[in-house]
C-alpha positions as CSV (number, residue, x, y, z in Angstrom):
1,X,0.0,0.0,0.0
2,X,1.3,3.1,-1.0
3,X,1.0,6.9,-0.8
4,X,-0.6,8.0,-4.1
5,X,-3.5,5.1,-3.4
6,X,-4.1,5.3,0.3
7,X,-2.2,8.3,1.8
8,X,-4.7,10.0,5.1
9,X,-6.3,12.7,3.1
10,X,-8.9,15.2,5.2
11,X,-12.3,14.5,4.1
12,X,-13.4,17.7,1.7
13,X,-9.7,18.0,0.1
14,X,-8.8,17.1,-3.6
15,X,-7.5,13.5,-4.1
16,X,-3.9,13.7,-4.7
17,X,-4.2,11.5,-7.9
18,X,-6.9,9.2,-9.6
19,X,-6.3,6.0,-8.0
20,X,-6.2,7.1,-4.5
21,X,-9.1,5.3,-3.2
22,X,-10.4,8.6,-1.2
23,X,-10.8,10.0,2.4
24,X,-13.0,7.2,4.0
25,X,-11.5,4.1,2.4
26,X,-8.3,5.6,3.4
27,X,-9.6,6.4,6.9
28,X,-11.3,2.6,7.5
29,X,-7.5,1.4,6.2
30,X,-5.6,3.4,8.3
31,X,-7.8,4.7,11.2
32,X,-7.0,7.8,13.3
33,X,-3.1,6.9,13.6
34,X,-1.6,5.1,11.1
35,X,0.9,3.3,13.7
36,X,-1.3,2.0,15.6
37,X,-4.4,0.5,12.7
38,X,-4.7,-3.0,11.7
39,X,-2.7,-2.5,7.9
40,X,0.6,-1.4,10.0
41,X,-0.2,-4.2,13.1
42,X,-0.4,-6.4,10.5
43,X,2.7,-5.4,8.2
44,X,4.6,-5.1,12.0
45,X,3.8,-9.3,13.0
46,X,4.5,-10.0,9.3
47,X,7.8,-8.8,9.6
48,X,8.7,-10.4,12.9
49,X,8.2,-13.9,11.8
50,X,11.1,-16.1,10.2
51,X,11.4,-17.1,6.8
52,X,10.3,-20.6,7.9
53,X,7.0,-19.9,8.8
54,X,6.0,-16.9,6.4
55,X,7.6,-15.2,3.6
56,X,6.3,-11.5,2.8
57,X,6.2,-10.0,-0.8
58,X,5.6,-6.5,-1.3
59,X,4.3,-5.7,-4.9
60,X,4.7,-1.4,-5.3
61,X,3.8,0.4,-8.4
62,X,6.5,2.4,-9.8
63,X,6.5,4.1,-12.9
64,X,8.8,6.2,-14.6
65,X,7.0,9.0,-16.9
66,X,10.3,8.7,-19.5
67,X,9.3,5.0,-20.1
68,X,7.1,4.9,-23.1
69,X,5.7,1.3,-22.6
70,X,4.0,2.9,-19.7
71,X,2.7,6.0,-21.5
72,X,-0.8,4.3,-21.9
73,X,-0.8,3.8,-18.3
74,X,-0.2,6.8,-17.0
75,X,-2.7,8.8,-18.9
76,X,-5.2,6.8,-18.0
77,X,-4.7,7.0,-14.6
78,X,-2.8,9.9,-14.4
79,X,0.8,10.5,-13.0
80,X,1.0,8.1,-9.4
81,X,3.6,6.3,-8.1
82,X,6.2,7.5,-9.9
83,X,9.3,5.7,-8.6
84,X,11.4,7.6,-5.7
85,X,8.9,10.2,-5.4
86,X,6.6,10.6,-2.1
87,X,3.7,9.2,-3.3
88,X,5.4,5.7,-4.0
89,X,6.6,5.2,-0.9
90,X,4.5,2.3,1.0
91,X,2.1,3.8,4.2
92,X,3.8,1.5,6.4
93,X,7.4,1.4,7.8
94,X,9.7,-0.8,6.7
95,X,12.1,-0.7,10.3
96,X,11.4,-3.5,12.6
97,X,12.3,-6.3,10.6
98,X,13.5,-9.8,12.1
99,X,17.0,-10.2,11.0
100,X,17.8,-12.3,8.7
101,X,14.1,-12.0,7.2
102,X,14.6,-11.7,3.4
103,X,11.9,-9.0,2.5
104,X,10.9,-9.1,-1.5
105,X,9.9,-6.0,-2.8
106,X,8.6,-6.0,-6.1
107,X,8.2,-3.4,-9.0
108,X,4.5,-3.5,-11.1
109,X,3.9,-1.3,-13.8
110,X,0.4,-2.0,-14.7
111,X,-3.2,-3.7,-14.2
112,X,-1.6,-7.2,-13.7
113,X,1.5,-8.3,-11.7
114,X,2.2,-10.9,-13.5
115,X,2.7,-9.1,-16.7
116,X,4.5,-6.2,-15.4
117,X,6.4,-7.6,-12.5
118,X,9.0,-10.5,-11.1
119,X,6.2,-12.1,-9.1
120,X,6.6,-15.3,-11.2
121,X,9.8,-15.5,-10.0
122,X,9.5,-15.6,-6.9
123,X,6.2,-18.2,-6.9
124,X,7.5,-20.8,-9.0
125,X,9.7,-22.7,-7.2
126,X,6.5,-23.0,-4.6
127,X,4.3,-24.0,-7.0
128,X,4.1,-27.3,-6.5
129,X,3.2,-26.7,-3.0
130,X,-0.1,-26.1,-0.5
131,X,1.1,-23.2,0.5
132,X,-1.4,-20.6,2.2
133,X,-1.3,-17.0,0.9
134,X,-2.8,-13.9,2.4
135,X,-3.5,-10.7,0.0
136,X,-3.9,-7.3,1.3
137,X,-4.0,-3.7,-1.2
138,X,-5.8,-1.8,-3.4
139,X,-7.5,-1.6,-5.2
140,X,-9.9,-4.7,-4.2
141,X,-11.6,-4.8,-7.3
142,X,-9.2,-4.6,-9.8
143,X,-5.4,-5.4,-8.9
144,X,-6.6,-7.5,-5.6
145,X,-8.9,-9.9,-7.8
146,X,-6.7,-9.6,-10.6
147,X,-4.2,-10.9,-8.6
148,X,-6.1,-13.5,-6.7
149,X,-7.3,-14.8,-10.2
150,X,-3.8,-15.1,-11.7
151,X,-2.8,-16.9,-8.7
152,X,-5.6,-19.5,-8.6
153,X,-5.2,-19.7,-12.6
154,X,-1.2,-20.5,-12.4
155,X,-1.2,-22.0,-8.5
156,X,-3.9,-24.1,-8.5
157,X,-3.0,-25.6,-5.2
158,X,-1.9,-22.5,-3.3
159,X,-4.7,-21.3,-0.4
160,X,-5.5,-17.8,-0.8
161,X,-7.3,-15.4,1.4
162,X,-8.2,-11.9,1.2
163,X,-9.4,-9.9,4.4
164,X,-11.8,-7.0,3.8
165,X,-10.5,-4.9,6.7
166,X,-6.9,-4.9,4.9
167,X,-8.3,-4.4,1.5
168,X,-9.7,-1.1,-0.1
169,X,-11.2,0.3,-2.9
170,X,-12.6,3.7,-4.9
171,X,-15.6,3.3,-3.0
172,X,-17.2,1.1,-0.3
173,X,-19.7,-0.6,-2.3
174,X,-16.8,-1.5,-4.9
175,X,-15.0,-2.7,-2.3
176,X,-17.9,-5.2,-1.2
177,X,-18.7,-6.2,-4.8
178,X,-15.6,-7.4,-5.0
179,X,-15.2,-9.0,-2.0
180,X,-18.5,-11.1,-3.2
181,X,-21.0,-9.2,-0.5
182,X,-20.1,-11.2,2.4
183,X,-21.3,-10.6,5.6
184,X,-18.5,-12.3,7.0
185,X,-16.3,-9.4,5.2
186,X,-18.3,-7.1,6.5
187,X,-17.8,-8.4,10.3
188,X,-14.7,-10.2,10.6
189,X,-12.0,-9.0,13.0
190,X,-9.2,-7.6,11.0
191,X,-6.1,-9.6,13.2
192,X,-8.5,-12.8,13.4
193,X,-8.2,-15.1,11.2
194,X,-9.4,-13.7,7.4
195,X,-9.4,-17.2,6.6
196,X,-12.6,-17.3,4.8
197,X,-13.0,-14.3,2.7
198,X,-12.8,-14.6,-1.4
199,X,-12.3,-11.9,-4.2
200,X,-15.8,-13.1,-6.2
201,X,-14.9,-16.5,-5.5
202,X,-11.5,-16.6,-6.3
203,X,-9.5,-16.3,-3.2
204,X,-11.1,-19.0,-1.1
205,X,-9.4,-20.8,1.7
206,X,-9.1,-24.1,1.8
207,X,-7.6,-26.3,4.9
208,X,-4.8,-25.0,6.2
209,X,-0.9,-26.3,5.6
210,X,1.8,-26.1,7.7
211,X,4.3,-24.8,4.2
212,X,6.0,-21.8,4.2
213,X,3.4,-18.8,3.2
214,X,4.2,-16.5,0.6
215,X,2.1,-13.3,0.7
């Protein structure tokens, strides 16, 4: 999650760029003090565990405005996340992490990860594995389920889950579309288990494995 999507905004001010999902996504993200709400408690136990029990990826956008391949992009959506610039630094902090813990940042320029990142890379050699993955971003109905459909479509044996309270999108009622109208989304404590919320059907859990978790 980064600036240019879910940055605090007050509640009457401009957006700072198209795809930032607005003030009260933002706000339900991030709460009153961004230390302290569930996307940073989250990101903070993520980062304390070991390799061995769950491996974190962190997919950014990061454009560069001189690259023509992503020309298309960018007036579209207008200028965001352009790389080393405010806006494309993640909402979270990035201290605290267990030594030793190898931390995989990775560089998206587009709709799909898969097309416009390493992410491959880094799955493959877990592919033939059970493993249980966790998604949490923004927007929910677009790179989220994107994402969670390309996983199930390549990884047909990974478990993947997607928690509304560590999801956003433009609006709230996007954000529930995508997340199938649940009730369960709606309801479900954000640091209990997420364990049973899809993207439209995509992202369902299935029993849990004890493999390493790539997320």
């Amino acid at each position: 999650m980064q600036t240019d999507f879910v940055g605090p905004v007050t509640r009457f001010a401009s957006l700072p760029d198209t795809p930032h999902v607005g003030h009260d996504e933002s706000r339900r993200l991030l709460g009153d003090n961004p230390a302290e709400d569930a996307v940073s408690r989250v990101i903070a136990w993520a980062h304390a565990q070991p390799d061995s029990t769950l491996r974190v990826s962190h997919v950014r956008d990061w454009h560069d405005a001189d690259d023509p391949l992503q020309c298309g992009h960018l007036e579209h959506f207008g200028p965001h996340c352009l790389k080393n610039s405010p806006g494309a630094q993640f909402v979270f902090p990035l201290d605290g992490i267990l030594p030793d813990k190898e931390l995989t940042i990775l560089n998206a320029t587009g709709l799909s990860n898969f097309a416009t990142s390493d992410i491959d890379e880094v799955l493959a050699p877990h592919g033939g594995h059970a493993l249980r993955a966790g998604l949490m971003g923004v927007w929910t109905e677009a790179k989220i389920t994107f994402l969670a459909y390309d996983l199930r479509s390549r990884y047909p044996r990974f478990q993947l889950a997607v928690c509304s309270a560590l999801t956003a999108s433009s609006s709230r009622e996007n954000h529930f579309i995508a997340m199938g109208g649940s009730a369960a989304a709606r309801s479900r404590d954000p640091l209990a288990g997420c364990d049973r919320v899809g993207a439209r059907g995509a992202a369902n859990v299935t029993a849990p494995d004890n493999g390493t978790q790539p997320s």
